[in-house]
MMTF fields as JSON, N, C-alpha, C and O atoms, coordinates in Angstrom:
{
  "mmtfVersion": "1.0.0",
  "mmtfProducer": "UNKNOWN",
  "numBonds": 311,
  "numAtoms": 312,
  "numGroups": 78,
  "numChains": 1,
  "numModels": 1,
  "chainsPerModel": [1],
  "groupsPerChain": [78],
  "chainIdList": ["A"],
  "bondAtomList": [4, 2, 8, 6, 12, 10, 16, 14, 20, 18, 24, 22, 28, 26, 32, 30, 36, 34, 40, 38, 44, 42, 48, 46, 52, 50, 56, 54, 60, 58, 64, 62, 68, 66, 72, 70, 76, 74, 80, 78, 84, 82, 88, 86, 92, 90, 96, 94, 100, 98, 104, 102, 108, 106, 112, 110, 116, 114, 120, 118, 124, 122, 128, 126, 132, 130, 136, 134, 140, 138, 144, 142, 148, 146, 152, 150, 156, 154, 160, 158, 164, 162, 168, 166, 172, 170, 176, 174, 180, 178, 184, 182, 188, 186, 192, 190, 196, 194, 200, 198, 204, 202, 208, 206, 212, 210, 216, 214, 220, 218, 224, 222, 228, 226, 232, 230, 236, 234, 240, 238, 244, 242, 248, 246, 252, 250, 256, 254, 260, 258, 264, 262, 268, 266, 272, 270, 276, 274, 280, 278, 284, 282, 288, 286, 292, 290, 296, 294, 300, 298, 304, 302, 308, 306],
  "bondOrderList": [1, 1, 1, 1, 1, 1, 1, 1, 1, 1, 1, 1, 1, 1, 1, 1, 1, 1, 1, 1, 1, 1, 1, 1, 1, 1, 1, 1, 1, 1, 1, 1, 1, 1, 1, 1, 1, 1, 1, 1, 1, 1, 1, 1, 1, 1, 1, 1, 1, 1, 1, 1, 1, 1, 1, 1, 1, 1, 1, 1, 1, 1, 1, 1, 1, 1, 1, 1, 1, 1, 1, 1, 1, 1, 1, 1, 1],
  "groupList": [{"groupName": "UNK", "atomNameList": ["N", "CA", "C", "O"], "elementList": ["N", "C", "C", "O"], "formalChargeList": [0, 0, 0, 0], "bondAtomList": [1, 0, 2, 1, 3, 2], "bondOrderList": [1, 1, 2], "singleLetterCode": "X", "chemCompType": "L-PEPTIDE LINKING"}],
  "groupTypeList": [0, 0, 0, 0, 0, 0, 0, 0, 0, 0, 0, 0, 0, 0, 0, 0, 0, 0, 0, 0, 0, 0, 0, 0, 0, 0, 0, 0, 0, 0, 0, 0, 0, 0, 0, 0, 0, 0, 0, 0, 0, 0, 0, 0, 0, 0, 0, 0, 0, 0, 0, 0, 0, 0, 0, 0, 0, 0, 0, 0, 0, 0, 0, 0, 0, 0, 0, 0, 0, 0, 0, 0, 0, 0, 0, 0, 0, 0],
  "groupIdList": [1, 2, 3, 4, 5, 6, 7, 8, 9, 10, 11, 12, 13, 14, 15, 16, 17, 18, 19, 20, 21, 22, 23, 24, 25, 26, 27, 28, 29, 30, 31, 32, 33, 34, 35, 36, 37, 38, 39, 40, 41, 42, 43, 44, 45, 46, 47, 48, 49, 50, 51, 52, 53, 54, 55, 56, 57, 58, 59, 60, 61, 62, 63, 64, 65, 66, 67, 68, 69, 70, 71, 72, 73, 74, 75, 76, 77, 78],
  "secStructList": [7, 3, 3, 3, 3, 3, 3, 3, 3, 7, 1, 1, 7, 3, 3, 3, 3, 3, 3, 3, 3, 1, 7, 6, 6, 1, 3, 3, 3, 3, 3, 7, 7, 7, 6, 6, 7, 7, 6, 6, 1, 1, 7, 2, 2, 2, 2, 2, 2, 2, 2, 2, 2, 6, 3, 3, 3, 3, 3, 3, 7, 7, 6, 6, 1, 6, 6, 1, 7, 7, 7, 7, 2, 2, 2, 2, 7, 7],
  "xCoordList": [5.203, 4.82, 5.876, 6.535, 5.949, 6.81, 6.287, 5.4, 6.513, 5.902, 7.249, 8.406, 6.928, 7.838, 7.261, 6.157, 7.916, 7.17, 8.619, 9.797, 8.107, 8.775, 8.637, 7.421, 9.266, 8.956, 8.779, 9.587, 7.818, 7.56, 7.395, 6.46, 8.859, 7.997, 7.741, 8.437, 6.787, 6.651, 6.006, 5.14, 6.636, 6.047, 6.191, 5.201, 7.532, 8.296, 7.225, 6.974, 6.681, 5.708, 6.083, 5.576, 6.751, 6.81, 5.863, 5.712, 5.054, 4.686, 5.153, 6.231, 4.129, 4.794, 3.695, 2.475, 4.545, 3.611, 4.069, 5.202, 3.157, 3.557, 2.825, 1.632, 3.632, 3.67, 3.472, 4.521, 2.157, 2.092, 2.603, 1.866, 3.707, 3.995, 3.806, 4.468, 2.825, 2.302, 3.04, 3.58, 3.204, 4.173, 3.873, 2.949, 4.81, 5.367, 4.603, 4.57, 3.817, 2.865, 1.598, 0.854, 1.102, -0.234, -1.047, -0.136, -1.868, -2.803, -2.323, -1.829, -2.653, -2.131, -3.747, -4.684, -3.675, -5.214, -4.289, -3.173, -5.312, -4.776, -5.763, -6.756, -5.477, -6.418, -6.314, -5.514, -7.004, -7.156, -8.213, -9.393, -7.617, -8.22, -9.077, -8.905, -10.171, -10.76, -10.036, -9.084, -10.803, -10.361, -9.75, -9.962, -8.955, -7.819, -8.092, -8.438, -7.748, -7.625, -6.684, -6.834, -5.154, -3.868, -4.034, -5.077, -2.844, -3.377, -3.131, -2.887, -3.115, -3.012, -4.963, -5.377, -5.761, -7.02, -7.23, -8.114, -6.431, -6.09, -5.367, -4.188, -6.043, -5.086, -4.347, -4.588, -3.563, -2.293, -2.967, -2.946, -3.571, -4.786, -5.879, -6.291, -6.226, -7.007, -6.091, -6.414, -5.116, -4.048, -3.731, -4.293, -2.751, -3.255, -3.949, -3.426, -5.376, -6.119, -6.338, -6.22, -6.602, -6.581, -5.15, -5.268, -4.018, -2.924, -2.832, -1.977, -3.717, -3.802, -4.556, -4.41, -5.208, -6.167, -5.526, -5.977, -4.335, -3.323, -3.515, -3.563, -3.574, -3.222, -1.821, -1.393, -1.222, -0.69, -1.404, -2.549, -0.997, -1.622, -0.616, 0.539, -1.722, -0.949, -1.545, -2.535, -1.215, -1.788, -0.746, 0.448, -1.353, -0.559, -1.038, -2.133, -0.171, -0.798, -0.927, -0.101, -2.24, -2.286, -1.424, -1.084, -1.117, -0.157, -0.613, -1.842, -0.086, -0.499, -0.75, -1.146, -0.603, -1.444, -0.7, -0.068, -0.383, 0.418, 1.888, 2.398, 2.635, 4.35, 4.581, 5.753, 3.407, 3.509, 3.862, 3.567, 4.506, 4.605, 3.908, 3.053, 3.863, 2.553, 2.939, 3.869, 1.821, 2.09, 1.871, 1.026, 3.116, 3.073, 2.254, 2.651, 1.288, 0.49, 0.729, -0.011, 2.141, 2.183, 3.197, 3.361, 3.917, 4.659, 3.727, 3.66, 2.911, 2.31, 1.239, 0.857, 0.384, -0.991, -1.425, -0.647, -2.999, -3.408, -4.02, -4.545],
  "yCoordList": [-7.523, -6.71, -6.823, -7.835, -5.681, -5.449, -5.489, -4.645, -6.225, -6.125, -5.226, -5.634, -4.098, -3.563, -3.169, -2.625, -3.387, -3.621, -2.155, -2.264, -1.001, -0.246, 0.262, 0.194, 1.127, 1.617, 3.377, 3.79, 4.253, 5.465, 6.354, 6.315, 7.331, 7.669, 8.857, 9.517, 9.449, 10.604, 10.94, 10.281, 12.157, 13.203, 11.752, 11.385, 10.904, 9.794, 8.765, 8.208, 8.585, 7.456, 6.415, 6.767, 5.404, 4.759, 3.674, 2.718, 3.565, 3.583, 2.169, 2.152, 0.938, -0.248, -0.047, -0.007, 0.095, -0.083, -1.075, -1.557, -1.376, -2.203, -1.804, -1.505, -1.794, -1.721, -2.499, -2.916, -3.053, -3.395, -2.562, -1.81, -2.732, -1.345, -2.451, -3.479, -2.024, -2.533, -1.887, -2.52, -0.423, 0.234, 1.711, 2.007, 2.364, 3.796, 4.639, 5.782, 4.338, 5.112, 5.179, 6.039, 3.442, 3.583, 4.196, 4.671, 4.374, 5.044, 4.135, 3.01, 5.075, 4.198, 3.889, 4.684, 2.752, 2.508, 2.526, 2.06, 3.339, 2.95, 2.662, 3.36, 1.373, 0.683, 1.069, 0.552, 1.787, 1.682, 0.786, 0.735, 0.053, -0.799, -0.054, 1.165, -0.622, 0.378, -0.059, -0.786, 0.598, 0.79, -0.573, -1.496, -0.621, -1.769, -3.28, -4.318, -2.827, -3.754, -3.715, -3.089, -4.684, -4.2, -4.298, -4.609, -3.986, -4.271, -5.293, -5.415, -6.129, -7.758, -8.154, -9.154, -7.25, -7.214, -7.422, -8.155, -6.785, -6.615, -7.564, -7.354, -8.836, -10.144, -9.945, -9.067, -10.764, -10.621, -10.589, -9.684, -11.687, -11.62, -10.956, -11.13, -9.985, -9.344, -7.43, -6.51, -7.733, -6.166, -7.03, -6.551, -8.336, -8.962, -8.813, -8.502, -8.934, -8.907, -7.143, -6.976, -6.083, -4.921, -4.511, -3.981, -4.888, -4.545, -5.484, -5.347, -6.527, -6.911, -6.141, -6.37, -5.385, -4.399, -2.958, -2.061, -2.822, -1.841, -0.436, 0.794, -1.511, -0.533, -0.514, -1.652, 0.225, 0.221, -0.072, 0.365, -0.563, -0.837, -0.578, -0.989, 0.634, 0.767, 0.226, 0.878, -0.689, -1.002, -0.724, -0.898, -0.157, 0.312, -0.036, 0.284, -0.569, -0.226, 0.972, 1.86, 1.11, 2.253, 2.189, 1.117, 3.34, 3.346, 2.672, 2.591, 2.186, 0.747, -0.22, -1.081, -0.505, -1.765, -2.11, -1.354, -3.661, -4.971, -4.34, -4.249, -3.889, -4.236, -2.51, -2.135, -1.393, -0.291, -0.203, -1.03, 0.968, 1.851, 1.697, 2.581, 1.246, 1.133, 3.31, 4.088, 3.398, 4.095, 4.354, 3.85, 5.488, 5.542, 7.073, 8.204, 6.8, 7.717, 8.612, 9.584, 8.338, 9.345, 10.378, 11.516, 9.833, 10.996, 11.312, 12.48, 10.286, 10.807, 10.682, 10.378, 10.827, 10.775, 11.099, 11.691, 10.646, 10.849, 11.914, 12.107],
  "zCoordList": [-15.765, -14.644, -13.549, -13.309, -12.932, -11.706, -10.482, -10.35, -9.405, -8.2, -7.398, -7.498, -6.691, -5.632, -4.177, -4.208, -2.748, -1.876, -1.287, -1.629, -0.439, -0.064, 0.744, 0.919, 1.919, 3.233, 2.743, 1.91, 3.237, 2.706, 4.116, 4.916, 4.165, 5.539, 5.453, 4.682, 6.122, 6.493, 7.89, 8.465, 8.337, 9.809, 10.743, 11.376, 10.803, 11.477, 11.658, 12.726, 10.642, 10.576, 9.299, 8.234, 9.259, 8.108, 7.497, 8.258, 6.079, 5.792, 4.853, 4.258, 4.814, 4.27, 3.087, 3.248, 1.621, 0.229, -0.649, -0.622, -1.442, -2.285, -3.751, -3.709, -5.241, -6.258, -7.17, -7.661, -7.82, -9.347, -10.584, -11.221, -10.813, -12.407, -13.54, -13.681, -14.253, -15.643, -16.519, -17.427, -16.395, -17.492, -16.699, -15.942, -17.089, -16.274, -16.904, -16.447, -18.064, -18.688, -18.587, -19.057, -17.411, -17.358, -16.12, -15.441, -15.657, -14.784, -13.756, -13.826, -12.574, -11.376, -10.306, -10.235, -9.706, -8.948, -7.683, -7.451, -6.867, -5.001, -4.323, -4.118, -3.857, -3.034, -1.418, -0.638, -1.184, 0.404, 1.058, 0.71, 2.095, 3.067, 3.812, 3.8, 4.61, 5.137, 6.989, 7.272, 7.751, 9.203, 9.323, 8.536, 10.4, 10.19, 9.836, 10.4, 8.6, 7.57, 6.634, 5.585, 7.065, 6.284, 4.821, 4.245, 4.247, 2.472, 2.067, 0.867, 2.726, 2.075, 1.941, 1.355, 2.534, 2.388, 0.68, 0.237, -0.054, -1.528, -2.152, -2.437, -2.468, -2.32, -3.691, -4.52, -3.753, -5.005, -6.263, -7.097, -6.304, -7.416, -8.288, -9.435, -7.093, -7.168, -7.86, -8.611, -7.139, -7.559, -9.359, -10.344, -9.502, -10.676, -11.491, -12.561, -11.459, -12.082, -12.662, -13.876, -11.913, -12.017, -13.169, -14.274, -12.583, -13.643, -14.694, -15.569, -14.691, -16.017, -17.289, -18.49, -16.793, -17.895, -17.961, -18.674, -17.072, -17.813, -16.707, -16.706, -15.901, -14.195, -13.488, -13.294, -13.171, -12.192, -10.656, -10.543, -9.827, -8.591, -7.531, -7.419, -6.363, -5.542, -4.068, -3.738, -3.225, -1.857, -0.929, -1.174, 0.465, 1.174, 3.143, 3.605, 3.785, 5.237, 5.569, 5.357, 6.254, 7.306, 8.621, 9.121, 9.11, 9.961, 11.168, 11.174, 12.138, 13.036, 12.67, 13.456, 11.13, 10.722, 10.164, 9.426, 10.282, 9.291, 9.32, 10.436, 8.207, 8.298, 8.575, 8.608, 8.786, 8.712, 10.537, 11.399, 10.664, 12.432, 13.332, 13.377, 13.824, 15.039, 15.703, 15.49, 16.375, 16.633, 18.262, 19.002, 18.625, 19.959, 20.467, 20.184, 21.106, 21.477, 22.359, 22.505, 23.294, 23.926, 23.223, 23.661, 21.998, 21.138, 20.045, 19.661, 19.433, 18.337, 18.209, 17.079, 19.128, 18.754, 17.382, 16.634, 16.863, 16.077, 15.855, 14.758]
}
């Protein structure tokens, strides 16, 4: 298994994800955190365990949250 951790941006918001690849052929799971709650909420183990049964795993911060953009409200509100 591959772990990859990457910055994704879009509409100048960047976006901190991280990648379980089990194989480029299998189904992919995306875990979203709920209201701020970064994706380490999704402990290693637990993304682990999921790509052990032949997942890809995807966890990601929401924007303001953990290694993702904070955001500035007077350019970008929500």
């Amino acid at each position: 298994m591959k772990i990859e951790s990457r910055i994704v941006t879009s509409s100048n918001v960047a976006l901190w994800t991280q990648q379980f690849t089990m194989s480029q052929s299998a189904e992919t799971c995306v875990l979203i955190s709920g209201a701020g709650a970064p994706a380490m909420f999704w402990t290693d183990r637990f993304c682990q365990k999921i790509s052990d049964n032949r997942f890809n795993v995807i966890r990601f911060d929401h924007r303001d949250i953990g290694l993702s953009d904070p955001i500035d409200w007077d350019k970008h509100p929500y």
